[in-house]
mmCIF file of the N, C-alpha and C atoms, coordinates in Angstrom:
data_MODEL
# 
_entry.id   MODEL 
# 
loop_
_atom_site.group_PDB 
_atom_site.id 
_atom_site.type_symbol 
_atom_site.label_atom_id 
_atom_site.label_alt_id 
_atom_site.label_comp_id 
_atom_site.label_asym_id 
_atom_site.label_entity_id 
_atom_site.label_seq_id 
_atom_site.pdbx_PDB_ins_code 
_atom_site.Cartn_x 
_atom_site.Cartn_y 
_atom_site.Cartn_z 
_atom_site.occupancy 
_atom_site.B_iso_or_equiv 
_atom_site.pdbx_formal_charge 
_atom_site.auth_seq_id 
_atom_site.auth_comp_id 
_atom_site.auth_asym_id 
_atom_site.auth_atom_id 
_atom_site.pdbx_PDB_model_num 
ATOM 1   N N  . UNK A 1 1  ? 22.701 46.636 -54.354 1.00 0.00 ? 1  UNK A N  1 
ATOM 2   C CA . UNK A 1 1  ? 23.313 46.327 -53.081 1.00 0.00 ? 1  UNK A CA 1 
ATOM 3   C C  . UNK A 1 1  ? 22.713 45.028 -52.549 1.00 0.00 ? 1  UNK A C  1 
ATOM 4   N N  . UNK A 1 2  ? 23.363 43.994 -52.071 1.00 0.00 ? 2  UNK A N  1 
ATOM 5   C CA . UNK A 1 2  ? 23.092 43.284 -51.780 1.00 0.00 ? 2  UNK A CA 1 
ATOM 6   C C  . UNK A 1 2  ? 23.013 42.665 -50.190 1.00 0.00 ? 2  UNK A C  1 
ATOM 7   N N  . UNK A 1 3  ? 22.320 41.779 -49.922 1.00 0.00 ? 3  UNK A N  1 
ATOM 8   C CA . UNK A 1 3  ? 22.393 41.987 -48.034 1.00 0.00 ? 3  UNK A CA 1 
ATOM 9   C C  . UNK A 1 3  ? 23.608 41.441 -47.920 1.00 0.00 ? 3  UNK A C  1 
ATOM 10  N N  . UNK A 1 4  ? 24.559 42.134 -46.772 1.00 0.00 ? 4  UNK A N  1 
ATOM 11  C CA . UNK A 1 4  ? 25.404 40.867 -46.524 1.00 0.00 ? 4  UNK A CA 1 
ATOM 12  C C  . UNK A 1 4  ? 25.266 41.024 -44.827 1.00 0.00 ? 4  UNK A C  1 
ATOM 13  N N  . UNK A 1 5  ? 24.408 41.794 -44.158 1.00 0.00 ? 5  UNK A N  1 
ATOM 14  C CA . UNK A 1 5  ? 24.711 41.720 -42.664 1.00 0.00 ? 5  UNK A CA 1 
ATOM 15  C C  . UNK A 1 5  ? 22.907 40.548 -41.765 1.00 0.00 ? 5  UNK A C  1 
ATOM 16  N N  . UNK A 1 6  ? 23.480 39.827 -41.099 1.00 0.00 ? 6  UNK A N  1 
ATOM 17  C CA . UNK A 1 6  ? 22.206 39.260 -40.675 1.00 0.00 ? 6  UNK A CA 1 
ATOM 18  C C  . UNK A 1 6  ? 21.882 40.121 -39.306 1.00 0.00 ? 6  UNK A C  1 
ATOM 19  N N  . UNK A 1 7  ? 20.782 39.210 -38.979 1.00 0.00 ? 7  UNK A N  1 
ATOM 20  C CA . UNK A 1 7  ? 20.235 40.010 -37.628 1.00 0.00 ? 7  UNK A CA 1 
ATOM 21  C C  . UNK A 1 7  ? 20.947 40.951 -36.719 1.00 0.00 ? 7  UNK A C  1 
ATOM 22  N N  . UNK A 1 8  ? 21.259 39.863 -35.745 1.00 0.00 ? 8  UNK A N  1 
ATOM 23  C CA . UNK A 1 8  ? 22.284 40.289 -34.943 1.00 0.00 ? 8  UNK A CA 1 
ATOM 24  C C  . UNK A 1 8  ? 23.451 41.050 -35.263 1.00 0.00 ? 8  UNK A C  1 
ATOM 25  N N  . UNK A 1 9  ? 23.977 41.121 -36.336 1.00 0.00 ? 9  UNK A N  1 
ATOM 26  C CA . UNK A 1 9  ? 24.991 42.943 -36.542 1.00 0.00 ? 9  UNK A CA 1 
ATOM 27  C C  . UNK A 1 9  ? 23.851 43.735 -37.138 1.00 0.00 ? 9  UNK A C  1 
ATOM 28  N N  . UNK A 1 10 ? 22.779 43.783 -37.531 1.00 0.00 ? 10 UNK A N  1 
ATOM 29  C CA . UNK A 1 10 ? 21.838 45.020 -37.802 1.00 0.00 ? 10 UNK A CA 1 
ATOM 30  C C  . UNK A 1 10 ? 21.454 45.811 -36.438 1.00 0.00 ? 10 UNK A C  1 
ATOM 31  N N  . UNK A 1 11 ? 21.455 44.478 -35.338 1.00 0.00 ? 11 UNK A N  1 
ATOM 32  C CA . UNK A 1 11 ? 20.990 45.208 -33.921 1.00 0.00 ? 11 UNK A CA 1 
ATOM 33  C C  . UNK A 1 11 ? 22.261 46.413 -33.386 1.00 0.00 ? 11 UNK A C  1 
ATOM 34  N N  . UNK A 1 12 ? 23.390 45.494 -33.717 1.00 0.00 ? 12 UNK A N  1 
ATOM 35  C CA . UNK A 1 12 ? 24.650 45.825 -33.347 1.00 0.00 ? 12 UNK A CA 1 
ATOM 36  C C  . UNK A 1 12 ? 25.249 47.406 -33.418 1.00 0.00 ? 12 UNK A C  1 
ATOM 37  N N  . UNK A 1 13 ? 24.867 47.382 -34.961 1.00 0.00 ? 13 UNK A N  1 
ATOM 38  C CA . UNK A 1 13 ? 24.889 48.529 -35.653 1.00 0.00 ? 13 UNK A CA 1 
ATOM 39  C C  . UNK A 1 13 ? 24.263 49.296 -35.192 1.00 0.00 ? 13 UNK A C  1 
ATOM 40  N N  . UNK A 1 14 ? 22.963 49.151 -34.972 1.00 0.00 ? 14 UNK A N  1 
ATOM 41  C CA . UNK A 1 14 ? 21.624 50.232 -34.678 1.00 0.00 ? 14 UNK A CA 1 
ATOM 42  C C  . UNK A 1 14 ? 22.157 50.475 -33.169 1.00 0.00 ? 14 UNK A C  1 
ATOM 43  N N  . UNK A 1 15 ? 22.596 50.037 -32.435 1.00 0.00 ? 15 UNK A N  1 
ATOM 44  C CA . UNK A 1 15 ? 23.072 50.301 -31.171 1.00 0.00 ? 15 UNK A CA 1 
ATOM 45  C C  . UNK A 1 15 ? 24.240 51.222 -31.183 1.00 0.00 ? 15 UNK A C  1 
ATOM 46  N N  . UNK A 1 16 ? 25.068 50.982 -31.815 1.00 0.00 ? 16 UNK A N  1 
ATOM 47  C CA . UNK A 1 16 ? 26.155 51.902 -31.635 1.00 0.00 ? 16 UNK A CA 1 
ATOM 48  C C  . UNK A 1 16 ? 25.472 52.735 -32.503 1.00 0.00 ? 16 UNK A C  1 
ATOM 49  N N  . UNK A 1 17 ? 25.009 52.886 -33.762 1.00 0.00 ? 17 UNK A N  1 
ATOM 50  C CA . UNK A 1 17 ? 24.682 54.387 -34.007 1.00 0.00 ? 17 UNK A CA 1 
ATOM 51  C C  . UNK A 1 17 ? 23.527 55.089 -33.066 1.00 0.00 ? 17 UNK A C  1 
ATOM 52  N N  . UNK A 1 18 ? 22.675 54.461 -32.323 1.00 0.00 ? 18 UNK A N  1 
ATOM 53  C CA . UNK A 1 18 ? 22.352 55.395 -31.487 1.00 0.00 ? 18 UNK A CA 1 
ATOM 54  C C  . UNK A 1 18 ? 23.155 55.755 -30.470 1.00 0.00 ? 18 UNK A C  1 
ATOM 55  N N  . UNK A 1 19 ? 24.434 55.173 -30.103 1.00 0.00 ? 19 UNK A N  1 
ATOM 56  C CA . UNK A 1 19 ? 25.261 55.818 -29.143 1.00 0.00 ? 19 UNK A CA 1 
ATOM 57  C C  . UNK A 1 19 ? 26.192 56.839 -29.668 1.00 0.00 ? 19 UNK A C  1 
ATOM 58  N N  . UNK A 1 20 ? 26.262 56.919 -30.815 1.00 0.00 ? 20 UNK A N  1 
ATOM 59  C CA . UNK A 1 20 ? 27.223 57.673 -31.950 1.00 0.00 ? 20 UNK A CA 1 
ATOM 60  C C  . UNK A 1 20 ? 26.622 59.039 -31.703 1.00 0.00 ? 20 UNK A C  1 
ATOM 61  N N  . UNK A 1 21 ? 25.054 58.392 -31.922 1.00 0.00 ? 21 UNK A N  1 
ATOM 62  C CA . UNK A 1 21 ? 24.465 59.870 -32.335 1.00 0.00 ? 21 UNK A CA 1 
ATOM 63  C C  . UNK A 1 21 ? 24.177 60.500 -30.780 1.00 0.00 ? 21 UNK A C  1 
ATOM 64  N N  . UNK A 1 22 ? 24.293 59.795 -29.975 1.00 0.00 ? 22 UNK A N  1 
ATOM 65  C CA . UNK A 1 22 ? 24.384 60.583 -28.506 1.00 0.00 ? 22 UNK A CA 1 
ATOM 66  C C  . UNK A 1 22 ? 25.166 61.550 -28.337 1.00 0.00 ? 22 UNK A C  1 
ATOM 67  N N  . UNK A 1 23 ? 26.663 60.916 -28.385 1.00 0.00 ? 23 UNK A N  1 
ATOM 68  C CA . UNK A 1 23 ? 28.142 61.480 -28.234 1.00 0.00 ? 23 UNK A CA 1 
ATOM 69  C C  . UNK A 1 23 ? 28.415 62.652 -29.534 1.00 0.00 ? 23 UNK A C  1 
ATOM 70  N N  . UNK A 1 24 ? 27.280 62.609 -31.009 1.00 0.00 ? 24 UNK A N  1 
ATOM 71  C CA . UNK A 1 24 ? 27.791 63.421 -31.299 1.00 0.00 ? 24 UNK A CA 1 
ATOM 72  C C  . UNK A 1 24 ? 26.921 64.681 -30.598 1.00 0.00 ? 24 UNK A C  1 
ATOM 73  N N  . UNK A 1 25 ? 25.584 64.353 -30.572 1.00 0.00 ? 25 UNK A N  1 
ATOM 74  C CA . UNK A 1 25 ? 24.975 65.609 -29.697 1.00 0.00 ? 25 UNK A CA 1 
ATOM 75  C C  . UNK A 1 25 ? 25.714 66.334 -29.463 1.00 0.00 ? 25 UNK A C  1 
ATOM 76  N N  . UNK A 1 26 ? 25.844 65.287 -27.804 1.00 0.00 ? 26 UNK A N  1 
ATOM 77  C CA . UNK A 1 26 ? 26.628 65.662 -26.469 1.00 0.00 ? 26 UNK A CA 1 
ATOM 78  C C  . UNK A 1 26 ? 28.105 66.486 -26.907 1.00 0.00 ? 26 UNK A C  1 
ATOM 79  N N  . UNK A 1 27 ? 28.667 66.283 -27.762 1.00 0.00 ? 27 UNK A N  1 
ATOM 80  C CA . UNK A 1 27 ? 30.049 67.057 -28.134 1.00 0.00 ? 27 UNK A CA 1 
ATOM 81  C C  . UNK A 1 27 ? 30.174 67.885 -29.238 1.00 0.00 ? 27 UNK A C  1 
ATOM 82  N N  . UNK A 1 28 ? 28.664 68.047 -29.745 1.00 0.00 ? 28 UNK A N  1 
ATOM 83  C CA . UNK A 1 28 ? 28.587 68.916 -30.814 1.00 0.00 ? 28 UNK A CA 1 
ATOM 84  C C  . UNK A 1 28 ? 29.338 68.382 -32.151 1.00 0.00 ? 28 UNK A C  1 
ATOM 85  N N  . UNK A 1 29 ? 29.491 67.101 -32.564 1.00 0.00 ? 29 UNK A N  1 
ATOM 86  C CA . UNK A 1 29 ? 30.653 67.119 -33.616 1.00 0.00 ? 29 UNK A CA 1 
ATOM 87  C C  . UNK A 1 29 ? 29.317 66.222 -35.046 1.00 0.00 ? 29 UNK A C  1 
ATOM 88  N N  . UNK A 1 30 ? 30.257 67.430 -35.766 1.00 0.00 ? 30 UNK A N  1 
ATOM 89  C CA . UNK A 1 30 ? 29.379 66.821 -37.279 1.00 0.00 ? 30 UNK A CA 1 
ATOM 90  C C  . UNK A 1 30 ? 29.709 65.585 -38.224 1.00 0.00 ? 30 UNK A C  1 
ATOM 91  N N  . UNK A 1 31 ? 31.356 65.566 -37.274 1.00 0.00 ? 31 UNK A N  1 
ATOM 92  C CA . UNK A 1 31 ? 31.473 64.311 -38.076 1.00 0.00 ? 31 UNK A CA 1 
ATOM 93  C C  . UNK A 1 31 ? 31.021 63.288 -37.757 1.00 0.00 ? 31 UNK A C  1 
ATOM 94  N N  . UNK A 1 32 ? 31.107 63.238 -36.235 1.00 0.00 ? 32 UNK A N  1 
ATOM 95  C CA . UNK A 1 32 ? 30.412 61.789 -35.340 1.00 0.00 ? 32 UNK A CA 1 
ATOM 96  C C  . UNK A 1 32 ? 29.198 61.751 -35.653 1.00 0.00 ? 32 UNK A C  1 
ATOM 97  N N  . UNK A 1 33 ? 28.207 63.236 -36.244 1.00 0.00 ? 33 UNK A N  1 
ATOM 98  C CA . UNK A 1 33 ? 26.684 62.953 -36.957 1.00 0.00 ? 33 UNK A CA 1 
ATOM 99  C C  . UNK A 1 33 ? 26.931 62.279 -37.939 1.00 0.00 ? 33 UNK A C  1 
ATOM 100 N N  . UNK A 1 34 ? 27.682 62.558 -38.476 1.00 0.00 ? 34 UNK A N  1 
ATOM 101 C CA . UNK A 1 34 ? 27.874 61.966 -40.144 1.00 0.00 ? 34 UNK A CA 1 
ATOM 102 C C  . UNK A 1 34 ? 27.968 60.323 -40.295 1.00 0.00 ? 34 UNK A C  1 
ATOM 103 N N  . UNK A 1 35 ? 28.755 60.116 -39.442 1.00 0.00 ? 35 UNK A N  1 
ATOM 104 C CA . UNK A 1 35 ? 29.480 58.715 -39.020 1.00 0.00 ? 35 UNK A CA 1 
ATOM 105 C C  . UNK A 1 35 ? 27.806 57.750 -38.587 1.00 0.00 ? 35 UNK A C  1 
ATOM 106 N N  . UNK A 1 36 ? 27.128 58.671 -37.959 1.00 0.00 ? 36 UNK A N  1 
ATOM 107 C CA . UNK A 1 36 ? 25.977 57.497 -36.812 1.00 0.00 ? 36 UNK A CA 1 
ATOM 108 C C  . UNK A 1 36 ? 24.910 57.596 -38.247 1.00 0.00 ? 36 UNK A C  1 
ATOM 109 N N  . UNK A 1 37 ? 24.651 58.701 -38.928 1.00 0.00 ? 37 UNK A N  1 
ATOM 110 C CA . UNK A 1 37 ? 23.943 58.479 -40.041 1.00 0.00 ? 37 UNK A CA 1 
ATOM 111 C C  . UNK A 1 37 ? 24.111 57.452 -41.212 1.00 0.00 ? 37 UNK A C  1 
ATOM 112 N N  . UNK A 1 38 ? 25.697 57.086 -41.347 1.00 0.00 ? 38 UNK A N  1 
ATOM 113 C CA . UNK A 1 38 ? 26.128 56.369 -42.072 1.00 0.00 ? 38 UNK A CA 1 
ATOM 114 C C  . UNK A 1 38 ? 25.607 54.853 -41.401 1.00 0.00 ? 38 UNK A C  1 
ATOM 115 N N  . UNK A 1 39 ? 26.072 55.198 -40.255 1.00 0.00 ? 39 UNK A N  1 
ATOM 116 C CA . UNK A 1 39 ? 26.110 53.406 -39.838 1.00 0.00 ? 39 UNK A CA 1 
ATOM 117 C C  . UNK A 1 39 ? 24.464 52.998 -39.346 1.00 0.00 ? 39 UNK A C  1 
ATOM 118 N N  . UNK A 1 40 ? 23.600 53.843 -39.618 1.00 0.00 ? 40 UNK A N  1 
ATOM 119 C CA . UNK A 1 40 ? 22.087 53.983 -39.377 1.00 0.00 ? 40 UNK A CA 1 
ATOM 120 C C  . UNK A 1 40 ? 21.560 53.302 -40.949 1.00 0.00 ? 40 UNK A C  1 
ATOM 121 N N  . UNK A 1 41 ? 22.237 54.010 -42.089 1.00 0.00 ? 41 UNK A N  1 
ATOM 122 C CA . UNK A 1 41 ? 21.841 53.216 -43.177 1.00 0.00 ? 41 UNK A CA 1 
ATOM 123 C C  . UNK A 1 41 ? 22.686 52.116 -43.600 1.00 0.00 ? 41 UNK A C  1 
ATOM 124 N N  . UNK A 1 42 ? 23.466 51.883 -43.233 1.00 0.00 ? 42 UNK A N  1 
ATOM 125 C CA . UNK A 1 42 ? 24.129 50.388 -42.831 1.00 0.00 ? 42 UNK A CA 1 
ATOM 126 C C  . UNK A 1 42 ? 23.183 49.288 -42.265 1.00 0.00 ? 42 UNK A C  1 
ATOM 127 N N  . UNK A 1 43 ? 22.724 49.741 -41.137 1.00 0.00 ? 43 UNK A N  1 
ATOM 128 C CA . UNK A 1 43 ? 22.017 48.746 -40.284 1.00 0.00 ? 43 UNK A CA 1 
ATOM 129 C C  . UNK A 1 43 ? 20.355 48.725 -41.063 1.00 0.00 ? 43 UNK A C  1 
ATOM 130 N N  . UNK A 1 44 ? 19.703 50.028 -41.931 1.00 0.00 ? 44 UNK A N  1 
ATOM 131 C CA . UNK A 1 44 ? 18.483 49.995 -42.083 1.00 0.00 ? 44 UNK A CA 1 
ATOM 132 C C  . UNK A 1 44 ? 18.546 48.916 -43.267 1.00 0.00 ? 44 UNK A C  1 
ATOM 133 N N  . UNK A 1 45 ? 19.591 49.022 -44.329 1.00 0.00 ? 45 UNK A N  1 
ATOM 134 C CA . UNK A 1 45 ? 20.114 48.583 -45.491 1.00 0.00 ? 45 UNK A CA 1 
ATOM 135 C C  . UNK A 1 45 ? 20.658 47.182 -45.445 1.00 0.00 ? 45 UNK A C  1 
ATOM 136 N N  . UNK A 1 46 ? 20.555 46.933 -44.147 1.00 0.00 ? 46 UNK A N  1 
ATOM 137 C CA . UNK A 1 46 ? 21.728 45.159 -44.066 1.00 0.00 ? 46 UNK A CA 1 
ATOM 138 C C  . UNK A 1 46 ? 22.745 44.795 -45.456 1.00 0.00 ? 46 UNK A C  1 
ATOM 139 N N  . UNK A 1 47 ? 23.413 45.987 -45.369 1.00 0.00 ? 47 UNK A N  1 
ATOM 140 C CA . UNK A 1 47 ? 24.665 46.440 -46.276 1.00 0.00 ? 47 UNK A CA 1 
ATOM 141 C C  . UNK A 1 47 ? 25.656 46.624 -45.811 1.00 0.00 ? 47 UNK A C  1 
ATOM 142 N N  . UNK A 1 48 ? 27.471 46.462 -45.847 1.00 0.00 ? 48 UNK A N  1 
ATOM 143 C CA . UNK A 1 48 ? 28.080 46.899 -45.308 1.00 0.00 ? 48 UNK A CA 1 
ATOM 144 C C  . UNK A 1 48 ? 28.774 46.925 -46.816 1.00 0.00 ? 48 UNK A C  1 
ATOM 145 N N  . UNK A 1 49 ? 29.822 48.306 -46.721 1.00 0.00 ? 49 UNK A N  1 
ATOM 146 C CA . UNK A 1 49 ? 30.917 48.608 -47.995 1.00 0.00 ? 49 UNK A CA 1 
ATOM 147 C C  . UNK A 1 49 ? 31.565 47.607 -47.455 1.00 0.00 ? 49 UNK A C  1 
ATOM 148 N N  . UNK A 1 50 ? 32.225 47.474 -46.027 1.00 0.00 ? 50 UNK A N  1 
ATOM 149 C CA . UNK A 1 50 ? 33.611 46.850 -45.780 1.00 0.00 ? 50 UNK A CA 1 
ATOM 150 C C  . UNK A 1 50 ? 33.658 45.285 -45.855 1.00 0.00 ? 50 UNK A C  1 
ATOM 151 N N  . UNK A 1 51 ? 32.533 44.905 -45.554 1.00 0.00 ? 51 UNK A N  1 
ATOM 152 C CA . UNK A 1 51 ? 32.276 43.125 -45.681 1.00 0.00 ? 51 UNK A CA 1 
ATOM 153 C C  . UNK A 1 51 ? 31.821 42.625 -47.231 1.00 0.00 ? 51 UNK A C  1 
ATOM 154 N N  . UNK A 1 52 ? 31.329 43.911 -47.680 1.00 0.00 ? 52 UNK A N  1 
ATOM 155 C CA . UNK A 1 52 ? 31.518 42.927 -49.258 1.00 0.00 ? 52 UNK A CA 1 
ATOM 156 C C  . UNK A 1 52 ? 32.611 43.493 -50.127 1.00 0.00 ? 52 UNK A C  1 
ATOM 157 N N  . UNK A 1 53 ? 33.662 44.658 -49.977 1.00 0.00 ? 53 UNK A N  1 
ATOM 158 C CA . UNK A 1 53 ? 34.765 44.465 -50.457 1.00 0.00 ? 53 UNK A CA 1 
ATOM 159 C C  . UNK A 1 53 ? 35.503 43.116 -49.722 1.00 0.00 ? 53 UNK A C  1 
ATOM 160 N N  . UNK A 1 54 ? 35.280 43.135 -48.483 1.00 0.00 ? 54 UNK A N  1 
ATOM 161 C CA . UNK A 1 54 ? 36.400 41.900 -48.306 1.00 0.00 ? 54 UNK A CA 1 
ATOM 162 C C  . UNK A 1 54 ? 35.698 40.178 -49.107 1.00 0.00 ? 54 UNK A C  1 
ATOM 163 N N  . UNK A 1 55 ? 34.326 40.312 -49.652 1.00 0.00 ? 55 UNK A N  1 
ATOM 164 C CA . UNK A 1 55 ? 33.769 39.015 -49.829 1.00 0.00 ? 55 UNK A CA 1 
ATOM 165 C C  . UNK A 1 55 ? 32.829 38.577 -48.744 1.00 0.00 ? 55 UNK A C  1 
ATOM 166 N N  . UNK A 1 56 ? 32.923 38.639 -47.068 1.00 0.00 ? 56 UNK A N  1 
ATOM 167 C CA . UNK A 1 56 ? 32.068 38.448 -46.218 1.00 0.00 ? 56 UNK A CA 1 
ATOM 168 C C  . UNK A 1 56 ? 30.554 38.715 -46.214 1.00 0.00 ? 56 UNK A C  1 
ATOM 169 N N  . UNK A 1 57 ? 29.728 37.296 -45.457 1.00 0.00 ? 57 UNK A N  1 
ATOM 170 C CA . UNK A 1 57 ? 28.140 37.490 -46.191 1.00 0.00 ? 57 UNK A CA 1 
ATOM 171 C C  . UNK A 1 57 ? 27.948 37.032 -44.485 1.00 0.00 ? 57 UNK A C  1 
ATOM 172 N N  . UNK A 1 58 ? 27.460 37.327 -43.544 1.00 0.00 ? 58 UNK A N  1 
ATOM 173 C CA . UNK A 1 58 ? 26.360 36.648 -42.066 1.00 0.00 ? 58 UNK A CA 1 
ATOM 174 C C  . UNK A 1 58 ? 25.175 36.803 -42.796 1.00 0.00 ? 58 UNK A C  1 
ATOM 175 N N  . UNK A 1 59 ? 24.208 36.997 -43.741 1.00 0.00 ? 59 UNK A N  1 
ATOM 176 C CA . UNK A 1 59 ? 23.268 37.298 -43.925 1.00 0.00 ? 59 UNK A CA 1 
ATOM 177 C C  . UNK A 1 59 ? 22.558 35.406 -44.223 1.00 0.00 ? 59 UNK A C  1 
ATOM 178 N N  . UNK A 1 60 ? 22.126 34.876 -43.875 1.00 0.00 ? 60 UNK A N  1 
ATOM 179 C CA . UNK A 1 60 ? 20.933 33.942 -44.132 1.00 0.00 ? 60 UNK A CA 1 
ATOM 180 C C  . UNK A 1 60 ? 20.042 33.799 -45.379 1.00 0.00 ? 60 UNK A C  1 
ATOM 181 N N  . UNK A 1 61 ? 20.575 32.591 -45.812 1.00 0.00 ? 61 UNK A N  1 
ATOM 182 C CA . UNK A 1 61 ? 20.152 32.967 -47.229 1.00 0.00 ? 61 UNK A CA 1 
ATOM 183 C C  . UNK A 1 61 ? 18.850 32.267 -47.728 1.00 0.00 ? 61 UNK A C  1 
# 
C-alpha cells in the first residue's frame, strides 16, 4: 500500500471518524462502527482504496 493521502486529509479523516464513531455510539449502529473503523485505518495508514483506484496522490513526496 502505498501513501497517497497527505497531512491535512489524515486530520480530516481522523475527525470525521471520531464523529462517526460518536453517532455510531449515540445510535447504536454497527455499521456506522464499521464505517469510523474503516476510515480510522485510512487516516492511521495515509491510504485511501478510492484515490488510488482513481490514480490521485496529495501525499508529498
Amino acid at each position: 500500500m502505498k501513501k497517497n493521502i497527505g497531512t491535512s486529509g489524515r486530520l480530516l479523516r481522523l475527525a470525521g471518524a471520531i464523529a462517526l464513531l460518536g453517532y455510531a455510539y449515540w445510535q447504536g449502529s454497527w455499521i456506522a462502527f464499521g464505517a469510523s473503523l474503516f476510515v480510522f485505518f485510512e487516516a492511521a495508514m495515509s491510504w485511501c482504496v478510492v484515490r488510488q483506484l482513481l490514480g490521485k496522490n496529495s501525499c508529498p513526496k
